[in-house]
SERO-4910 file (N, C-alpha, C, O; in steps of 0.05 Angstrom, whole numbers):
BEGIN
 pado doro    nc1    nc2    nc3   cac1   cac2   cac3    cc1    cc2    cc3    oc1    oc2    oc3
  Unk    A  -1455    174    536  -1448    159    559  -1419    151    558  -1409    147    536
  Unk    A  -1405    149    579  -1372    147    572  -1374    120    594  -1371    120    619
  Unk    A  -1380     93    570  -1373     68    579  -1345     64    589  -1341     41    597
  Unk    A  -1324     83    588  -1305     64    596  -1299     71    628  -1286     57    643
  Unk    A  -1312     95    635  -1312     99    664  -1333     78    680  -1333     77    705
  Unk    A  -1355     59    662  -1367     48    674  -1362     10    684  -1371     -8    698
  Unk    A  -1338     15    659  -1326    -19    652  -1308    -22    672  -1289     -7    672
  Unk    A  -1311    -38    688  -1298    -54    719  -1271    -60    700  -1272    -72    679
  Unk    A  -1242    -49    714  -1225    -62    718  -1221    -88    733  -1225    -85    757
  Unk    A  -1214   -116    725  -1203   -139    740  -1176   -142    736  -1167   -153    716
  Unk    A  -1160   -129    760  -1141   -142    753  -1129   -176    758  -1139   -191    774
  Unk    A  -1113   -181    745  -1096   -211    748  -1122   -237    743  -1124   -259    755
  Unk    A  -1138   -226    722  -1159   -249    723  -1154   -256    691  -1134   -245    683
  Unk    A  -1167   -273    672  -1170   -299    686  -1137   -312    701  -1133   -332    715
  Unk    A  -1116   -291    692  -1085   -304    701  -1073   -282    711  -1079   -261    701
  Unk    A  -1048   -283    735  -1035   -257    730  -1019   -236    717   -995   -239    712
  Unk    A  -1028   -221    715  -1020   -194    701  -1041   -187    675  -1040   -168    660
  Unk    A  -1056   -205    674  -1071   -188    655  -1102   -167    674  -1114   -167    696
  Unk    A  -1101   -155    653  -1135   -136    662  -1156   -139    649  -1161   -124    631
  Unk    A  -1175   -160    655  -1206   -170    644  -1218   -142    651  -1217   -131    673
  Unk    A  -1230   -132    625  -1244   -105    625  -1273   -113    629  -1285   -118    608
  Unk    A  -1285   -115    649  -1319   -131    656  -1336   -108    651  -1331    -85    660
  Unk    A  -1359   -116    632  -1369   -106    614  -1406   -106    636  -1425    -91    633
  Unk    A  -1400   -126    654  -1426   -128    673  -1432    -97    684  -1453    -90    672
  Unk    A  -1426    -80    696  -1428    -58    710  -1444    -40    691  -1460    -24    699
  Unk    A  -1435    -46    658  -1443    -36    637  -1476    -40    629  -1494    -24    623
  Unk    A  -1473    -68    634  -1505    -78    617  -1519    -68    640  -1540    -58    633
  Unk    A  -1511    -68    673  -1527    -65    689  -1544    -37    690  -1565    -29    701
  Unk    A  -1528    -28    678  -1536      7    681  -1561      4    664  -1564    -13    647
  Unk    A  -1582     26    672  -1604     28    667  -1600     30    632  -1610     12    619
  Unk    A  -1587     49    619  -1590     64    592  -1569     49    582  -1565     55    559
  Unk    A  -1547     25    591  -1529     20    582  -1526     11    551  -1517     25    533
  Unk    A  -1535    -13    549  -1546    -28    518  -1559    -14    503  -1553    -16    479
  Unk    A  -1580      4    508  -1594     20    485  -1571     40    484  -1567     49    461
  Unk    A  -1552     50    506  -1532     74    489  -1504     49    468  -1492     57    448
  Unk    A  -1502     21    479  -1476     10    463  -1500     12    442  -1495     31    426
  Unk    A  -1525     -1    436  -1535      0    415  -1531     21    392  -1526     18    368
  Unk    A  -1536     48    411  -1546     72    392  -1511     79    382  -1505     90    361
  Unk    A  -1496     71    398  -1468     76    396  -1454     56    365  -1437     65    350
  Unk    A  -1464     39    363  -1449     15    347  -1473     32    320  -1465     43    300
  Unk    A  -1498     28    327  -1516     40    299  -1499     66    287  -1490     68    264
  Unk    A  -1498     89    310  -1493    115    290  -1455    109    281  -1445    122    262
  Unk    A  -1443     94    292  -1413     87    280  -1414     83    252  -1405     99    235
  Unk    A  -1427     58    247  -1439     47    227  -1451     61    202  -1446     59    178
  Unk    A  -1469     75    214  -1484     95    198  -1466    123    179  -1469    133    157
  Unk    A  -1447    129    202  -1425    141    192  -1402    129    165  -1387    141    150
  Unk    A  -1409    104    169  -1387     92    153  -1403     92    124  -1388     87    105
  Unk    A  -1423     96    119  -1441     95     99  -1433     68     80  -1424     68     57
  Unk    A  -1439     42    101  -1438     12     87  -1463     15     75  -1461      8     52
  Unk    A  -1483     22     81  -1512     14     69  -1526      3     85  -1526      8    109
  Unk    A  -1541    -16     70  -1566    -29     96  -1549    -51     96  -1532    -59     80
  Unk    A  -1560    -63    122  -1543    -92    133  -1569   -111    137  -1589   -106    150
  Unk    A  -1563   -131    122  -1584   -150    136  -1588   -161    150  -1611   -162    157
  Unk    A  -1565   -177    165  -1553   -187    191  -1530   -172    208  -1510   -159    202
  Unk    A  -1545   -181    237  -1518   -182    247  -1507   -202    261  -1522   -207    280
  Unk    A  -1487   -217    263  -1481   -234    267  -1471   -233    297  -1450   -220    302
  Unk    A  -1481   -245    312  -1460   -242    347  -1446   -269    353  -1453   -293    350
  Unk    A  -1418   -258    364  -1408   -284    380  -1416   -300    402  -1425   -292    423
  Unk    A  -1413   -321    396  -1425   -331    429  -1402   -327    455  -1384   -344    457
  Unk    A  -1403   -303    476  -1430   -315    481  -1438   -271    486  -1461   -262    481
  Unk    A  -1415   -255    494  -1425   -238    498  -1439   -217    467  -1454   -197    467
  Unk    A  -1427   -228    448  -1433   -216    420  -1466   -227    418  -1479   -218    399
  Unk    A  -1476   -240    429  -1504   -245    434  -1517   -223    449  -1537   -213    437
  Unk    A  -1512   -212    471  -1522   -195    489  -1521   -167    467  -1541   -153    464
  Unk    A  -1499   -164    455  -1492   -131    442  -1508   -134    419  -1524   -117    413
  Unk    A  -1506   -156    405  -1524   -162    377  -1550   -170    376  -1559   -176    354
  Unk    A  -1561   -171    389  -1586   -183    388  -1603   -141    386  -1614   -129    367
  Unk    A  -1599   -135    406  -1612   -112    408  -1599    -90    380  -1608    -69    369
  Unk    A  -1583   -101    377  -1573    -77    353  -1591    -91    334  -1605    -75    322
  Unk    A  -1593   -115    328  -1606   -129    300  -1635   -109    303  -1638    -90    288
  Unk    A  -1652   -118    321  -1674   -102    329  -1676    -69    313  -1692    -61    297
  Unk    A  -1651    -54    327  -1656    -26    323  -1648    -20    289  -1657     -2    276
  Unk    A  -1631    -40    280  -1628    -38    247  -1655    -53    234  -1662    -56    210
  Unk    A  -1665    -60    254  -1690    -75    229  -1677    -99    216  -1684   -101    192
  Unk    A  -1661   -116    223  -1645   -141    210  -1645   -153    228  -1645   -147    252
  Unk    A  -1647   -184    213  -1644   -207    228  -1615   -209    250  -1593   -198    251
  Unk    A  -1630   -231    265  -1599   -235    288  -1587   -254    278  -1601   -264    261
  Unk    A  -1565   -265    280  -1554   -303    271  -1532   -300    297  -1517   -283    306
  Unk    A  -1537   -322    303  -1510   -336    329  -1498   -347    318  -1503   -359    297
  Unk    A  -1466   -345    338  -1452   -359    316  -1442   -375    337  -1431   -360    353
  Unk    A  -1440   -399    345  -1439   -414    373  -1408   -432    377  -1389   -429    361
  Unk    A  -1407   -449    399  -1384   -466    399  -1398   -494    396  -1423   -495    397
  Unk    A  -1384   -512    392  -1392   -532    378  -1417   -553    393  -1416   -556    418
  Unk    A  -1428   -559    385  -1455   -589    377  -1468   -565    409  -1465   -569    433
  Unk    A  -1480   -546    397  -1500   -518    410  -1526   -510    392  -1547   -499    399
  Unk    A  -1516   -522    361  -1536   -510    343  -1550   -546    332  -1536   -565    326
  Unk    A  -1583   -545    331  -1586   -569    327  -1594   -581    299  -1605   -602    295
  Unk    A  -1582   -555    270  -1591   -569    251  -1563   -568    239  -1544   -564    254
  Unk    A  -1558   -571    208  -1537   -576    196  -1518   -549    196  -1527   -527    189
  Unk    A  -1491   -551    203  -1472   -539    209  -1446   -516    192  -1435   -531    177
  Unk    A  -1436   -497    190  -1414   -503    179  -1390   -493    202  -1392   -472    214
  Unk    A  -1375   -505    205  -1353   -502    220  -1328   -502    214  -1317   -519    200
  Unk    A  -1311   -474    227  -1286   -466    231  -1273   -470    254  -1276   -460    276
  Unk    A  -1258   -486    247  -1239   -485    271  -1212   -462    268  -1204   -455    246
  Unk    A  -1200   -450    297  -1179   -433    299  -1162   -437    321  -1167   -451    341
  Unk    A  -1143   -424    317  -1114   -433    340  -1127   -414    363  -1143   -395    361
  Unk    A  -1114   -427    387  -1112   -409    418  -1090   -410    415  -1078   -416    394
  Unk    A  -1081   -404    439  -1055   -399    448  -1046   -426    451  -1029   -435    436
  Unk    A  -1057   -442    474  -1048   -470    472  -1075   -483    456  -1098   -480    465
  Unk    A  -1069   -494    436  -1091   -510    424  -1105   -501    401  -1099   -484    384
  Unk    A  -1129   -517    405  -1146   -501    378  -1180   -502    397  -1184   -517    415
  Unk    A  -1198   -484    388  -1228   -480    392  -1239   -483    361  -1228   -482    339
  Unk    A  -1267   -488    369  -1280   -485    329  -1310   -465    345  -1315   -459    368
  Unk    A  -1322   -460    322  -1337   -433    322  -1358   -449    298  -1350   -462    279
  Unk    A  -1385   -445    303  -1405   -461    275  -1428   -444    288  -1433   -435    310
  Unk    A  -1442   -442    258  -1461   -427    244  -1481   -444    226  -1475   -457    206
  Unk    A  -1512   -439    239  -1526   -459    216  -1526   -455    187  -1531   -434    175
  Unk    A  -1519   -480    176  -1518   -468    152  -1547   -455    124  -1549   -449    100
  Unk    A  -1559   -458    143  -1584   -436    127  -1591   -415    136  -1612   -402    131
  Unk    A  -1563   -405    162  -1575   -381    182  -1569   -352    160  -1570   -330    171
  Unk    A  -1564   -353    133  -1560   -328    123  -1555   -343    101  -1543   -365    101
  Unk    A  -1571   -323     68  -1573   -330     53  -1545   -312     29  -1534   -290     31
  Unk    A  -1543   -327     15  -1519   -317      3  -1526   -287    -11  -1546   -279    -23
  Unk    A  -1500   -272     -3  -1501   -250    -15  -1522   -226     -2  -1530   -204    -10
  Unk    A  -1528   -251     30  -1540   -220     51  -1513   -203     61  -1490   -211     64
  Unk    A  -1522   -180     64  -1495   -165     86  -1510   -167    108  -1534   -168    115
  Unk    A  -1478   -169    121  -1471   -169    153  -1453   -159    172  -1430   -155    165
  Unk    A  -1457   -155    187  -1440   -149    204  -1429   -164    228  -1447   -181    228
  Unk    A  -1413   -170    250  -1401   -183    268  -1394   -166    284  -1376   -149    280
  Unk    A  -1409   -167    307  -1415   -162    337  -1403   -184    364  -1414   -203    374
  Unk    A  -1374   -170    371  -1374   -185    390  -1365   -165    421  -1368   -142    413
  Unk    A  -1360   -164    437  -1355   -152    467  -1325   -142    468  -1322   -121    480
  Unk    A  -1302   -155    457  -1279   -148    456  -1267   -157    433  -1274   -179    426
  Unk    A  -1248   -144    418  -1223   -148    397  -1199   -161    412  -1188   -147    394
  Unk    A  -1184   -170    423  -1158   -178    428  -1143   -188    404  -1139   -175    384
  Unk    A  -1136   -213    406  -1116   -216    381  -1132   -219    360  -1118   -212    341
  Unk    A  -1156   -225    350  -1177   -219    335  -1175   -251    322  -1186   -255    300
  Unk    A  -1165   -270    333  -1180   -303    327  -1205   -316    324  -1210   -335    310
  Unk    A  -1219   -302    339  -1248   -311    338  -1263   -303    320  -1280   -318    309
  Unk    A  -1258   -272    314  -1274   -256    304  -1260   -267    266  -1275   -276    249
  Unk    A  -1242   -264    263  -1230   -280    242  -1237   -293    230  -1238   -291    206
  Unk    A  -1248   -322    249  -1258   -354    252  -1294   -345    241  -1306   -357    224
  Unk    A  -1303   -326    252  -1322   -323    250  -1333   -308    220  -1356   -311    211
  Unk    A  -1313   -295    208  -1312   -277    184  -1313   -305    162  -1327   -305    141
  Unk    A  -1295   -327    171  -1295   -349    153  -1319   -367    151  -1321   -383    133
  Unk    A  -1337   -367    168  -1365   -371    173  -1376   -360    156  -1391   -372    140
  Unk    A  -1373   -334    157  -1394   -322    137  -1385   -328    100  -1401   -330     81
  Unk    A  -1358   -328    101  -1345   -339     79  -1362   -365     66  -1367   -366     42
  Unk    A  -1368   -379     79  -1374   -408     80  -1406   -404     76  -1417   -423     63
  Unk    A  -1424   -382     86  -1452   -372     84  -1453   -371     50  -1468   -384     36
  Unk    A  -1437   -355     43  -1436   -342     16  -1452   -309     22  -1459   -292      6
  Unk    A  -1454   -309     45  -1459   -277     45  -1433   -254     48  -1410   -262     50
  Unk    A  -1441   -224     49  -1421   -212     49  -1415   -200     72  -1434   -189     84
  Unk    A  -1397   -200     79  -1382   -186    104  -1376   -158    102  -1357   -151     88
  Unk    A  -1396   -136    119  -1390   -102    113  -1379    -98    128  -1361    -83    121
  Unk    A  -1377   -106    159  -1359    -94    185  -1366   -102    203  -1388   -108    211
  Unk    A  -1340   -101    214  -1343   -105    252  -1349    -88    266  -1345    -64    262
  Unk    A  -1361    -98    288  -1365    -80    305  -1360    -96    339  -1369   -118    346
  Unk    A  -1342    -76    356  -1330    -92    382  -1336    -73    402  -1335    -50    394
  Unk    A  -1341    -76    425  -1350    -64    443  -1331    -46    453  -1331    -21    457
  Unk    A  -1310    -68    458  -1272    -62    468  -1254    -72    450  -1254    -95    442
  Unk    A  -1229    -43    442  -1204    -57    425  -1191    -59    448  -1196    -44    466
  Unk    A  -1174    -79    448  -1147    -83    460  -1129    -69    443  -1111    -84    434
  Unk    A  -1127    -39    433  -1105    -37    421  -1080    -48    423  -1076    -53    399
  Unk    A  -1059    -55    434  -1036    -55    440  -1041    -85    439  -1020    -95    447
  Unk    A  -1063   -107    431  -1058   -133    418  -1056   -136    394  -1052   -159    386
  Unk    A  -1058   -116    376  -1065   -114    340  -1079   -133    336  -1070   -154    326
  Unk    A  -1107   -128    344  -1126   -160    327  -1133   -147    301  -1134   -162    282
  Unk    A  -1140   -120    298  -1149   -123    272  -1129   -129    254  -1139   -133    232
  Unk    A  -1101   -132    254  -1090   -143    237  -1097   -165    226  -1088   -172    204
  Unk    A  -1120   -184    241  -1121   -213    243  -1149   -212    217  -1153   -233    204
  Unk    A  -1167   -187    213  -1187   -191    209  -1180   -185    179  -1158   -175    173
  Unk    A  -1203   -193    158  -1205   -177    132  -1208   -158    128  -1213   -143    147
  Unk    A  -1207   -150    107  -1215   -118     97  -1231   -106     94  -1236    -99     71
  Unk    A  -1250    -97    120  -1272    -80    121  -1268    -66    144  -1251    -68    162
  Unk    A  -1290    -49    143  -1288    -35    168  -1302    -42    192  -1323    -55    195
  Unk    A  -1278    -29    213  -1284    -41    245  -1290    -18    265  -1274      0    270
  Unk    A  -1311    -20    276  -1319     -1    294  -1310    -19    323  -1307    -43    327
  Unk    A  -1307      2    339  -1298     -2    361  -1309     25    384  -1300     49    382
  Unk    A  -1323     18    399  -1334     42    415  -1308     51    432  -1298     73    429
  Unk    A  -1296     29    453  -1271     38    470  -1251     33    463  -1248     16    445
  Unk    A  -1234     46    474  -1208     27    461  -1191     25    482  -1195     44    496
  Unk    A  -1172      9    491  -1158     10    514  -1121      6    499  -1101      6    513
***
């Protein structure tokens, strides 16, 4: 399937001059999610990490992409949310925006130390979140095998931002 003929250009949204790459047109399609699924599995599979026990999604679209991948690997799901979303004990990262800061938390019994995982989110841009989120799992005591992003923003270098593992990326713009 060649998702990127299916991903809606917006231009000047959320501000002008940028292009929000809308990922809706995508999920809508009948075969869409089972092909990002089968797409993110055989990447993966290629990289010969091994078995993964989790996968971890961002809130909110790394929920939609991860949940169904957890399924087709046979591994648990874990969310990884924005703050007072999760109702038992916490661990939390906070990270810079552009103006300001956001934090990112994960329950802290959602993954047991020394499970592998992976991180599933919808887009890479400057790679802050996904980062924020790698330090989550830091804080799990489990191990981090690779990312996986729906969309790179090449020409933002986020994976510069991330650690040292491998990053799948189905499109790249």
């Amino acid at each position: 399937m060649d998702f990127k003929s299916i991903i809606r250009d917006i231009p000047d949204f959320p501000q002008q001059g940028i292009i929000f790459r809308d990922i809706t047109p995508l999920l809508a399609h009948p075969q869409g999610l089972t092909e990002i699924s089968k797409g993110f599995q055989a990447k993966f599979a290629d990289l010969n990490i091994g078995a993964i026990d989790a996968v971890i999604g961002i809130e909110s679209r790394g929920f939609i992409l991860g949940a169904p991948l957890a399924m087709l690997l046979g591994c648990s799901f874990v969310p990884v949310r924005k703050p007072k979303k999760l109702p038992s004990a916490v661990f939390r990262v906070e990270y810079a925006l552009e103006y300001g800061t956001d934090a990112l938390e994960i329950h802290q019994d959602a993954i047991a130390a020394g499970k592998r995982v992976i991180i599933i989110d919808d887009v890479i841009a400057t790679g802050g979140t996904a980062a924020a989120t790698a330090k989550l799992v830091e804080q799990t005591g489990a191990e981090l095998v690779g990312y996986g992003f729906l969309i790179e923003l090449d020409f933002l270098n986020g994976r510069k931002a991330l650690p040292d593992v491998p990053i799948v990326s189905l499109v790249n713009y």
